[in-house]
C-alpha positions in Angstrom: 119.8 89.9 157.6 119.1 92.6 155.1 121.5 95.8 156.1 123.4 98.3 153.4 126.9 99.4 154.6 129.0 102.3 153.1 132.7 101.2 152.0 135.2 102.4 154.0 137.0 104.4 150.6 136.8 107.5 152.7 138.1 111.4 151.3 139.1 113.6 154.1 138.7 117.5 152.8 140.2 120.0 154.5 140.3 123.7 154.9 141.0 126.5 157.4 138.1 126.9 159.3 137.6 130.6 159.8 134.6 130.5 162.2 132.3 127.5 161.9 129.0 130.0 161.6 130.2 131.4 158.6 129.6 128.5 156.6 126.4 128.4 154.4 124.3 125.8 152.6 126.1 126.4 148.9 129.8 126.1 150.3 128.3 122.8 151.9 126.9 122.0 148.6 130.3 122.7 147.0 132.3 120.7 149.5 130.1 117.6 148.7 129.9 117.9 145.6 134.0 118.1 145.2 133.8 115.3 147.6 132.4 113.0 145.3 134.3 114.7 142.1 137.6 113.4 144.0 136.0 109.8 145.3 135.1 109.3 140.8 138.3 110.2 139.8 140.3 108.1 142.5 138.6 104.7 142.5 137.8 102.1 140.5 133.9 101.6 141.2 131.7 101.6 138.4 129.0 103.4 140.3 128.1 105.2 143.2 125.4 101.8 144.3 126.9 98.7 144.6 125.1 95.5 144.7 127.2 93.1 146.4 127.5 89.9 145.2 129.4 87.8 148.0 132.6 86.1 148.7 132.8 84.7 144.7 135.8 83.8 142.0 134.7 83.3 138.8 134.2 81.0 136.9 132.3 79.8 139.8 130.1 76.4 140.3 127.5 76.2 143.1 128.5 74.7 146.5 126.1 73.1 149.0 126.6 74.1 152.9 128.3 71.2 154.5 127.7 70.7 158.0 131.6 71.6 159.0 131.3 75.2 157.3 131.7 78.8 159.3 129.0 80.5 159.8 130.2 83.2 157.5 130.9 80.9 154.7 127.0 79.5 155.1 125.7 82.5 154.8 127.9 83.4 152.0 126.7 80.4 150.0 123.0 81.5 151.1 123.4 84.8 149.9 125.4 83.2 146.3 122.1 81.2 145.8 120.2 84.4 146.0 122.2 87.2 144.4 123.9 85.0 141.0 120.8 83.5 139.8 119.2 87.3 140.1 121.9 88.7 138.3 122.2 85.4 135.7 118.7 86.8 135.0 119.5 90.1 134.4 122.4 89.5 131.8 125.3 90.1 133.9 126.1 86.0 134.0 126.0 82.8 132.8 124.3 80.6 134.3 124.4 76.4 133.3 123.2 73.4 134.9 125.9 70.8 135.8 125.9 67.6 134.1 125.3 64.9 137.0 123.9 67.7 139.6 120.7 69.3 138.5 120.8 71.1 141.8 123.6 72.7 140.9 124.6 75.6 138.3 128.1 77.2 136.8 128.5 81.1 136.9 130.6 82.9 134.7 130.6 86.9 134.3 128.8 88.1 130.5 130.3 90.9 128.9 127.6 93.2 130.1 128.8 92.6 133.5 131.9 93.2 133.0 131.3 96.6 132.1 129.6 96.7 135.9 131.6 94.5 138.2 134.2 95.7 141.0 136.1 93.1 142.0 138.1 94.0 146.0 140.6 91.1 146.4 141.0 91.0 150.3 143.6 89.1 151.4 144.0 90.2 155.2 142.2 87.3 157.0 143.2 83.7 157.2 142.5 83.0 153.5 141.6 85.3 150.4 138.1 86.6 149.8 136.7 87.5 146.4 134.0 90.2 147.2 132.0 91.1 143.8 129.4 93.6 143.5 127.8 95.5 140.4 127.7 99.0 140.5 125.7 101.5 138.7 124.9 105.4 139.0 126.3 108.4 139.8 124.9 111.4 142.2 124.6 114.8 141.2 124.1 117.1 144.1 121.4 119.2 143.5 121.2 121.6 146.6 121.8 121.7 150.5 118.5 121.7 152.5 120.0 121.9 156.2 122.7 122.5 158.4 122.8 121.5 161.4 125.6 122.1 164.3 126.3 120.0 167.2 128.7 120.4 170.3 129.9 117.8 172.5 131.9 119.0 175.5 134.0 117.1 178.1 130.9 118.5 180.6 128.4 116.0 179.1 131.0 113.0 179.1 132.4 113.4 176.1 136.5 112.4 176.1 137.0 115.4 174.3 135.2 118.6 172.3 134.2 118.9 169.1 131.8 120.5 166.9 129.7 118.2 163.9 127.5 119.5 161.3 124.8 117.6 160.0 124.4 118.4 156.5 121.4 117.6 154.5 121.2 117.4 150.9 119.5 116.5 148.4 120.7 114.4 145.0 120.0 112.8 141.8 121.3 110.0 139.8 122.9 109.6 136.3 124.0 107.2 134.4 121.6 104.3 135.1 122.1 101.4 132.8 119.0 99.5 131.5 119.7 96.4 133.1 119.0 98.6 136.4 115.5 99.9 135.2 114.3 96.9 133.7 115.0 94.7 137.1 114.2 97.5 139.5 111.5 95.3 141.7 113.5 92.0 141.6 116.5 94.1 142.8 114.4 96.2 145.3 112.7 92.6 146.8 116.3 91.0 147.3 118.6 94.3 147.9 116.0 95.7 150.1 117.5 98.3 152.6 118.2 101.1 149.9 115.7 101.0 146.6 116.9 101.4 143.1 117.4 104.9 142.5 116.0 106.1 139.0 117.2 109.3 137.0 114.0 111.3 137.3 113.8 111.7 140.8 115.2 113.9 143.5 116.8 111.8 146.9 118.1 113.1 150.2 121.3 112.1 152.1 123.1 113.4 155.3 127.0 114.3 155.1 128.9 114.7 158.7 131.3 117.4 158.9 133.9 117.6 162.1 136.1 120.4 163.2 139.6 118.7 163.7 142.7 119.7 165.2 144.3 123.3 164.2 140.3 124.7 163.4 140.3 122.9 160.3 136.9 121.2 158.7 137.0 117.4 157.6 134.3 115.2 156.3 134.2 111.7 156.2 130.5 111.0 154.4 131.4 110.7 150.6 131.0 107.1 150.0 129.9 104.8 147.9 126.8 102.6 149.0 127.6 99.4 149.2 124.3 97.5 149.2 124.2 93.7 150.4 121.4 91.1 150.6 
């Protein structure tokens, strides 16, 4: 199932809220824009879109789905068999046949990838997961084109009030390596949900902001895209 889900690195911004009208579209445009400022100088992402590999530890040989495997683990090793030999193509691996098992093929990261690959070691289930992804590209916020305010009171059900704003802006992207634009349709046919995003053109995203406790303004929008097969 194709679906792109944003990382949960999340920067909380705060400020005294001195009346939630008084807010305009460039101190929105600020706030997002120091959003992701703090986000690039905090983590260790090599991008702002992340293609995610899968559960993976290289050096890594192919394994075939055995009848006994979790459902997660088979479709971990369908969406391996998909997302390494796209990315063997690009440059980012190595790719070899194993001797004995023509079927099969031994991964290893290129220096190029290097240069792209996160690596999140998450040990907090039963057994440690390697989850890879290649990142590229960083947003530049070009302007904020609306703003729009919400209430939700304990009259319409809500279990408490509060006050969103929707804010709508619009972006471009840096930094993107060749190995991006010369593989932009095979990414776009495998990474579906979210297209490659090229320099020269001009996207739109929506930020939440919430009023929290003591009339103070939070956000909890700047992410990075993590992009999956």
């Amino acid at each position: 199932m194709k679906k792109i889900i944003q990382l949960t690195t999340a920067i909380f911004l705060t400020s005294l809220l001195l009346g939630c009208d008084t807010y305009n579209k460039e101190e929105f445009k600020q706030r997002i824009k120091d959003g992701f400022d703090t986000v690039h100088a905090s983590t260790k992402f090599k991008g702002d879109f992340c293609y995610f590999l899968g559960d993976v530890k290289f050096p890594y040989t192919d394994e075939s789905i055995l009848e006994d495997d979790s459902k997660q683990r088979k479709w971990n090793k369908e969406d391996l068999a998909k997302t390494l030999p796209l990315f063997a193509e690009i440059g980012l691996l190595t790719r070899e046949p194993v001797e004995g098992h023509p079927e099969l093929y031994h991964y290893e990261v290129t220096e190029l990838g290097e240069k792209y690959r996160y690596q999140y070691i998450n040990r907090s289930g039963s057994r440690t997961r390697y989850e890879n992804s290649f990142c590229y590209g960083q947003i530049v916020v070009e302007s904020v084109t609306d703003v729009e305010k919400k209430e939700y009171t304990r009259a319409q059900g809500y279990s408490y009030n509060k006050t969103n704003f929707y804010v709508t802006y619009n972006y471009h992207v840096i930094n993107v390596p060749d190995w991006v634009l010369n593989s932009e349709n095979k990414l776009n046919a495998i990474y579906e949900p979210i297209t490659v995003r090229l320099p020269e053109k001009t996207y739109r995203d929506v930020v939440t902001f919430y009023v929290g406790k003591g009339d103070k303004l939070y956000q909890d929008g700047i992410r990075y895209k993590l992009i999956k097969p």
